[in-house]
N, C-alpha and C positions, 0 to 999 in steps of 0.2 A: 158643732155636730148638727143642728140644727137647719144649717141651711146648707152645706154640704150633704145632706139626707135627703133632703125636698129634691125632686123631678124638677129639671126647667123645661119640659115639655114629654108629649107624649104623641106618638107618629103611626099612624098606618101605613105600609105599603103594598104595593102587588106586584108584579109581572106576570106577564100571558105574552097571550097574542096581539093586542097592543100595544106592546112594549111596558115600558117603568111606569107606573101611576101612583103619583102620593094619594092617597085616597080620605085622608084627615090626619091635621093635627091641630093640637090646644097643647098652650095659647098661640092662636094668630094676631095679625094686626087688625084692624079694623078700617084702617086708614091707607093712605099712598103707603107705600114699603120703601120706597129709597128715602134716603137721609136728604139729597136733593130737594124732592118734592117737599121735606117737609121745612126745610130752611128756605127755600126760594130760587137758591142759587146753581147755577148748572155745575154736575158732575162727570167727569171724564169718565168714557165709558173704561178706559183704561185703569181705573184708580181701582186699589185694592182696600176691599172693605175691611175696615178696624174693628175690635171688638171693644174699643175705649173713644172716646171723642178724648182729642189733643188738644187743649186748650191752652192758646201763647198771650201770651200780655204784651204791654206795649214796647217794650223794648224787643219785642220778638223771640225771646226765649220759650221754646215750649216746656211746662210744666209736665207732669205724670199724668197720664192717660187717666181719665175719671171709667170706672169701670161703670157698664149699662147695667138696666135690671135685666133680672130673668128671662121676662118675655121677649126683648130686644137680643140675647144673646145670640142665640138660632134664627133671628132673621134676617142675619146677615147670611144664609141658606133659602136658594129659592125654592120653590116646588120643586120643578125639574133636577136640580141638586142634589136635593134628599132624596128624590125617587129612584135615582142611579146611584147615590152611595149606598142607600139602604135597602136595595132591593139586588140579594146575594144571585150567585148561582146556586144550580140545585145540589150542586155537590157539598154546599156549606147547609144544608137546611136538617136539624136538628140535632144541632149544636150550637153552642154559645157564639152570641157575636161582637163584637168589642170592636169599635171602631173611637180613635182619639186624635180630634182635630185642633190643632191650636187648643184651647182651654176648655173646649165641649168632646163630651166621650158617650157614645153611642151605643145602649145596652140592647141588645133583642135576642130572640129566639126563633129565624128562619123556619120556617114551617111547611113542606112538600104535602099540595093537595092528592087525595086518593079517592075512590070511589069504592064501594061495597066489598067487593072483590079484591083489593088493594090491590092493583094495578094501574101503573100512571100514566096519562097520556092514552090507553087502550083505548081500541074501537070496540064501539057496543055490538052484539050477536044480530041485532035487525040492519046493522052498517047505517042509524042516524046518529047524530054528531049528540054526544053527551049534552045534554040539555044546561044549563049553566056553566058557572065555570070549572071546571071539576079536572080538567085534563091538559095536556102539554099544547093539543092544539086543536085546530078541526080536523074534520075527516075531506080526505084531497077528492074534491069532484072533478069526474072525466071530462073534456074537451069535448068529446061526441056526446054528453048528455045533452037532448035539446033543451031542456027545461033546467038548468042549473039552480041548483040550491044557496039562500046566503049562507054565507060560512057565520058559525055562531063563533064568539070571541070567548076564547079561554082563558081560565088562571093556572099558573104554573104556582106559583107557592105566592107566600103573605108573611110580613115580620111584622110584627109587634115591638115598636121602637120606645126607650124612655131614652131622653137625654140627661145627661149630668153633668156638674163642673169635672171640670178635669182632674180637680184635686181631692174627688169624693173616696173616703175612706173605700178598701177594696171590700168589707165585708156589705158595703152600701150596693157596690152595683154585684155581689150575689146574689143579694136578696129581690133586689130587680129585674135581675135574669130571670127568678124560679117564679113572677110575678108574669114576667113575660112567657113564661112557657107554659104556666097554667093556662093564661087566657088562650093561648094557641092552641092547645089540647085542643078546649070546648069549643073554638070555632071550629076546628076540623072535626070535631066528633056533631057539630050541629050542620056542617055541612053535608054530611054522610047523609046524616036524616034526613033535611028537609030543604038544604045547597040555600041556607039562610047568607052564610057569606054573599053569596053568589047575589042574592036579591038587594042585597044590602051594597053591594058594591056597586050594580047598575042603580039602584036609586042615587048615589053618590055622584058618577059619572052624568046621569044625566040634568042635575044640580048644577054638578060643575058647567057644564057647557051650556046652559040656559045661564045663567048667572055672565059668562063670558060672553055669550052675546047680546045681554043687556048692556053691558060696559060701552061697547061698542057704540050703543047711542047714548051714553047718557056722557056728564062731565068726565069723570075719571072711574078708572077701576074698584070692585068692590067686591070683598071678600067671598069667595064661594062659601067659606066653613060657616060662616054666619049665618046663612040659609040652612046647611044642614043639619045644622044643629036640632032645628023642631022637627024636622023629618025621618031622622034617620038615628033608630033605636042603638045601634053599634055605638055611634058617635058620641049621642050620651053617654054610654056606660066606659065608655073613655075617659069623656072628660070627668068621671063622677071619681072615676081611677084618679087620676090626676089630682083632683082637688082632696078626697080623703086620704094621698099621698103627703099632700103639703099642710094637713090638717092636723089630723089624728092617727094617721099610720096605718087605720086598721080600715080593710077595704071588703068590702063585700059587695058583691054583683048577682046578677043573674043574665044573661046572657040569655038572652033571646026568649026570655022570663020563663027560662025551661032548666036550665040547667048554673048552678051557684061557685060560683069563686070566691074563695075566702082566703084573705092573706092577712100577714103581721108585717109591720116594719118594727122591730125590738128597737132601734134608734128613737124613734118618735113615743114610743108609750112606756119607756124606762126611763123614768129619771128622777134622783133626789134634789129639790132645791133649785129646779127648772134648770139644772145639765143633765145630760143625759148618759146612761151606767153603757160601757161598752159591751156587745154583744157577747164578747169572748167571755167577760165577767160573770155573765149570766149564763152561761154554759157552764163554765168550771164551778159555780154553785150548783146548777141542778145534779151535775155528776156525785153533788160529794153531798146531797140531802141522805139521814140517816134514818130510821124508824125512829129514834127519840125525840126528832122533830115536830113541826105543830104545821098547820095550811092557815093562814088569816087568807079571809075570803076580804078583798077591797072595797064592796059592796057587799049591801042586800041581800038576802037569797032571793027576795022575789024579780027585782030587779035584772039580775044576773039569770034566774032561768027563762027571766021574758027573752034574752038575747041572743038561745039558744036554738040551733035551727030545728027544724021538726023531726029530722032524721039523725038528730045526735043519739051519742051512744045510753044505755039508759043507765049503765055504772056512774057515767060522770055527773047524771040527775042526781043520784043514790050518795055522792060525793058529796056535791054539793049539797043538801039538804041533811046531810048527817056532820057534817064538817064543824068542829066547834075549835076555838082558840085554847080550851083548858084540856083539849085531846092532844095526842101524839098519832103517829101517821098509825102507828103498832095499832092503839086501839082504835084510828078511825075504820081500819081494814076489818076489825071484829064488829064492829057496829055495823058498815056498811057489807058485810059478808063475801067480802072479795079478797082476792090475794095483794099479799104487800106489797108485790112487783106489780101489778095492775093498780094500787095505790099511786106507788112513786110515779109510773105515768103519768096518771092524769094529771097530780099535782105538778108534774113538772110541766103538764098541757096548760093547766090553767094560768102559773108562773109565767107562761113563755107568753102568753096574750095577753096581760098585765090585768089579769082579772085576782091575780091571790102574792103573795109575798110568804116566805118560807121564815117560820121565828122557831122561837122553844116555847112551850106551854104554859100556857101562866100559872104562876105557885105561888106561893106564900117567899118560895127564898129567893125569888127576881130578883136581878140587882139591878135598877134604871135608870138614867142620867138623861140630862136633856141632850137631843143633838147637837154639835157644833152647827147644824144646817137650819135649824131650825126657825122659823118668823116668833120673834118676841114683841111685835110692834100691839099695841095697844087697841088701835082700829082696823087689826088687819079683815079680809075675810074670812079666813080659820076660824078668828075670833067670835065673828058673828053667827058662824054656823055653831061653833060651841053651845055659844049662848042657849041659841032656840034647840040643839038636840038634848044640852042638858041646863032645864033650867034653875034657876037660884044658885051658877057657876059659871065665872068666870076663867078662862082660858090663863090670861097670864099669872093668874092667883096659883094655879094647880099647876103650871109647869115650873113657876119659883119653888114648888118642894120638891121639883128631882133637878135644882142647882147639883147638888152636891150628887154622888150615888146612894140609891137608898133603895130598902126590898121593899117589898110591897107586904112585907109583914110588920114593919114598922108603923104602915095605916092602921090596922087592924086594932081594934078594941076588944079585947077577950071575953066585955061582959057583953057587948054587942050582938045583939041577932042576927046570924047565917046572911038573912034578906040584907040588912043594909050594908052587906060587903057586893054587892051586886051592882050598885050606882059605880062604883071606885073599879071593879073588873070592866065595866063596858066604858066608862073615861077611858081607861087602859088603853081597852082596846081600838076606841075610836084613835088616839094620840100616835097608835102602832101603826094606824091603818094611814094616816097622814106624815108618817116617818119624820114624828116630833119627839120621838125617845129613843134612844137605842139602849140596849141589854150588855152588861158587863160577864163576865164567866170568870171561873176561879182555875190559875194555872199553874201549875207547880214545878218548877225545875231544880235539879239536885246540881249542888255547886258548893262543892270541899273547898275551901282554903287551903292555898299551896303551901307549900313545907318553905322555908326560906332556904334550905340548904339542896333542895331538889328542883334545881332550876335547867331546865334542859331547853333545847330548841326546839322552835316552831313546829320544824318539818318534822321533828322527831315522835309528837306526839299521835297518837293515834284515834282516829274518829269514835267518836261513841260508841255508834252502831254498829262498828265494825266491832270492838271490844265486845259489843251484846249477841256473838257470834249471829251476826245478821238478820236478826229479832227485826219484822217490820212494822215501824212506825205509824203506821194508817192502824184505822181501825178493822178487826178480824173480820167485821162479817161486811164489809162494803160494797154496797150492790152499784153498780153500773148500769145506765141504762144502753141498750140495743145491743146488748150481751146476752148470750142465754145463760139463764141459772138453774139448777137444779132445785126442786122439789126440796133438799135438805136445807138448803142456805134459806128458806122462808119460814123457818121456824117462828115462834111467838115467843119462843124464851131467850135469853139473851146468850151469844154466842158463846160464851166463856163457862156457862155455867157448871160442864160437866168438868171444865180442867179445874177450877175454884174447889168443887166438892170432892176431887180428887186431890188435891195439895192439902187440901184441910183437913188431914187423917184426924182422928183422936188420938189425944197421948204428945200434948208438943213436945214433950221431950224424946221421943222416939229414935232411934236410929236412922231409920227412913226417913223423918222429919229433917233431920240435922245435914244430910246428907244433900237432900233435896236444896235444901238454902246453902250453903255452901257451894253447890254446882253452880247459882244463878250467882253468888258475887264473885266469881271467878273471873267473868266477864271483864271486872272492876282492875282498875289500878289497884298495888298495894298500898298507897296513899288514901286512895277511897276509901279501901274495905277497913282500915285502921280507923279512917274517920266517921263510918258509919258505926264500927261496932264500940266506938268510945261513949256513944249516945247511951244514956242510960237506960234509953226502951228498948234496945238492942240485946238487953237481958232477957226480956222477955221471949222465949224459941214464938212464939205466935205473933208477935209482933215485927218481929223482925224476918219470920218467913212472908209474913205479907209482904211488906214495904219491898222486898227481894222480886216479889211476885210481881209489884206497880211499879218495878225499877222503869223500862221501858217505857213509861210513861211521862216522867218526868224528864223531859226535854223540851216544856214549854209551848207544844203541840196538840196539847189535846188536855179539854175544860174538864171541868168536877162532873158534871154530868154524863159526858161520855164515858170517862171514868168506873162514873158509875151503872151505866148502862152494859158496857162490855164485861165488866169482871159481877157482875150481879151483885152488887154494895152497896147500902144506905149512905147516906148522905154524911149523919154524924160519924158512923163509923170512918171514914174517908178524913174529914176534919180533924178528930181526933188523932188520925195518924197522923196528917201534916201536922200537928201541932206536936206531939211526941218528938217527930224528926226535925222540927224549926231550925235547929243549929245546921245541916247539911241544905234543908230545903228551902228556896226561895218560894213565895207564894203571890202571885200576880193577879191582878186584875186589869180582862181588854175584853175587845170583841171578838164573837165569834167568826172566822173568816169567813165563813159558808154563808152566814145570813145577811154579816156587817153591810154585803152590795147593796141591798137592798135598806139601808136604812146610815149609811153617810157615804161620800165620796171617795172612793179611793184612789189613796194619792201614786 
């Protein structure tokens, strides 16, 4: 995913009224451009350019085509090429453009210049020719004017091109498209103001043609882009595009040092174990972040607010700065004084730019194991860094004790002072923050042994859920982001609470009581409910209207702590029933699916 992600190039074009103009691309060559020139030997003008050099041996057999780098890919396209593949008509200009040549595919977003008035091509109210390039063309001077005017050279539109292999994942050149349409935005909105395009394209043009007529006297040709490069501010913030595309993913600009472009590539700044977590992955985690969730900030707070631009929002300051690892989202919202749904935002903002990772809160009843992905090497640099953040400790000493799984209340020394469980939470949390531990959760599924004489077929058996008269699986209060939600679903108490203190009358032996459980194991096989109520806690009317109550839960979907967060239940209380119910119920331990992305590979 890695080099399928990377840009092999990034392209400006135009047309006007002098026709197609590549106006810059990175990387160029630097050198002759035919293969010719640089082997020695002559090339037919006829011959079709390869995108692999064919290498035969002596017997004359040609072997597999050795694939070029990057740079070489696209220049087997000349200027004149590109300026006519990628320079649309205006009827394709603002929308997607996708062009797939041989193994190179062509991203951009076609862009129709406009002037104040949003009118294209119009003639101005004094009848002089729009001063830059702003419009479809000149204004037509009469024959009978004695003194004729030059005609000023217009632009009709501009794409903003990235190249890619052919075979790049499709969520790769989306994200490239909306890359390519931001920067289009702000050149047209910086053209409006101050027709910077417009300056920036004649300093380009007249680059190019001064540079081409040096050629002319000297040995061989030489690249125009090379010159432009120190002159011409666009061209920079291109290739600055380019290179923090094949970098670090995360691109930031300013555009004519007035106006900022900020982008993510999620391919390049997600990954456990240097592969990288697919996009779709990190989606379907932010959708299913819960309030009993935690925010791990992957840095600093000082660090992370230096990086923020001046006009960020001041909640997401308020976030960061309040944000702690032993919080949940619930109470980060009470600290920070904002609503939950303006929580899960940001955190899903920060998430989505690889500045925080989504865990559970650290507690005394953690359960942590090291990664399967994990560097256990001796002199790594993890190592090193350990060392100097935490000194008189060694990295592989402290990751040999979550070999096995183990809570973090097994550290814990009871005659110990508060303070020295502090060094052991920030290990933690450094180990969390470098996705050198992952988190196990406790999960319980109900599973009766069958009758040996009650053997039926496959197809005859009926889905769970469907029996749980279509009781849903997810959890009650599941907020969604770019949904609206109502004022009621942001409550601070846990959604269940008023159904719990209504099933929990006083009096378990009640009528009401008995009735009440009875309706919820009806749902059951007659096999189940014999084998639920042969359990000896099943005596108990209180015990056994709960476990009726967590029926729906035990399908193996949903951890102790959820558990305990929806139906408003302590921890032991919950243990104690799986443990009453052990003969019916399985009790598992894995990861949680919502966080596991972000902390091992999924297969």
């Amino acid at each position: 995913m890695g080099e399928s992600s990377s840009p092999i190039s990034v392209i400006l074009v135009s047309s006007g009224s002098r026709g197609n103009k590549l106006l810059f691309r990175f990387p160029f060559q630097r050198g002759p451009e035919s293969p010719a020139a640089q082997t020695g030997k002559p090339r037919s003008r006829y011959a079709v350019n390869s995108i692999g050099d064919i290498v035969e041996d002596q017997d004359g057999d040609s072997r597999e085509p050795r694939p070029l780098p990057d740079e070489q890919v696209v220049s087997g396209f000349s200027d004149v090429i590109l300026a006519t593949i990628l320079a649309t008509k205006s009827e394709m200009c603002g929308k997607k453009f996708e062009l797939k040549i041989d193994n190179v595919r062509f991203v951009g977003h076609p862009t129709l210049l406009q002037h104040a008035s949003g009118q294209v091509g119009r003639e101005s109210p004094t009848r002089e020719p729009i001063p830059g390039w702003v419009g479809h063309g000149s204004l037509p001077i009469s024959k009978t004017d004695p003194s004729p005017k030059r005609e000023v050279p217009t632009m009709i539109l501009f794409n903003v091109v990235f190249a890619l292999r052919a075979t790049a994942d499709p969520s790769v050149i989306s994200c490239l498209h909306n890359l390519s349409r931001r920067i289009a935005i702000v050149l047209q909105h910086e053209e409006r103001r101050c027709q910077y395009l417009t300056r920036e394209a004649k300093l380009i043009l007249a680059i190019q043609d001064e540079v081409s007529a040096m050629s002319e006297t000297t040995d061989g040709p030489q690249s125009p882009f090379l010159h432009i490069l120190p002159k011409c501010k666009l061209a920079r913030d291109l290739k600055e595009a380019y290179d923090s595309l094949c970098t670090t993913g995360v691109v930031r600009l300013h555009i004519n040092r007035w106006l900022e472009v900020s982008f993510c590539l999620p391919h390049k700044i997600h990954n456990v174990a240097s592969r990288f977590i697919p996009p779709e992955a990190i989606e379907r985690s932010l959708k299913a972040i819960r309030p009993y969730h935690s925010l791990l900030l992957l840095r600093d707070e000082k660090s992370l607010l230096a990086e923020l631009p001046l006009d960020c929002s001041p909640a997401l300051v308020r976030v960061i700065r309040t944000t702690s690892a032993v919080k949940n989202l619930q109470q980060l919202a009470q600290d920070a004084d904002l609503a939950l749904l303006q929580v899960f935002q940001l955190a899903a903002h920060l998430v989505y730019w690889g500045k925080a990772i989504i865990i559970y809160p650290l507690c005394e009843n953690n359960v942590y194991m090291l990664s399967p992905n994990a560097s256990v090497c001796l002199y790594s640099p993890l190592a090193d860094d350990f060392s100097c953040q935490f000194p008189g400790h060694d990295l592989p000493s402290i990751l040999s004790k979550f070999s096995l799984p183990v809570s973090l209340a097994e550290f814990k020394n009871p005659l110990a002072p508060p303070v020295q469980e502090t060094p052991l939470i920030q290990m933690v949390v450094w180990m969390l923050q470098h996705r050198l531990l992952i988190q196990l959760h406790t999960y319980a599924c109900l599973m009766v042994p069958p009758k040996e004489e009650d053997v039926r077929p496959k197809a005859e058996e009926v889905p769970f859920t469907a029996r749980l008269g279509g009781r849903s699986l997810s959890t009650p209060n599941a907020l969604s982001f770019g949904s609206p939600t109502s004022s009621d679903d942001l409550t601070l108490t846990s959604p269940s609470m008023e159904n719990s203190s209504a099933e929990l009358l006083p009096g378990g032996d009640s009528p009401v009581n008995k009735r009440m459980t009875e309706n919820m194991l009806t749902s059951l096989s007659e096999h189940e409910r014999e084998a639920i109520l042969s359990v000896s806690a099943a005596h108990n009317p209180e015990d056994l209207r709960v476990f009726a109550r967590l029926l729906h839960y035990f399908r193996g979907h949903h951890h102790l702590e959820e558990i305990m967060y929806n139906e408003n239940m302590r921890r032991s209380h919950l243990l104690m029933l799986f443990d009453k119910f052990r003969s019916v119920l399985v009790v598992t331990n894995h990861e949680d699916p919502v966080i596991s992305v972000f902390q091992s590979l999924q297969k």
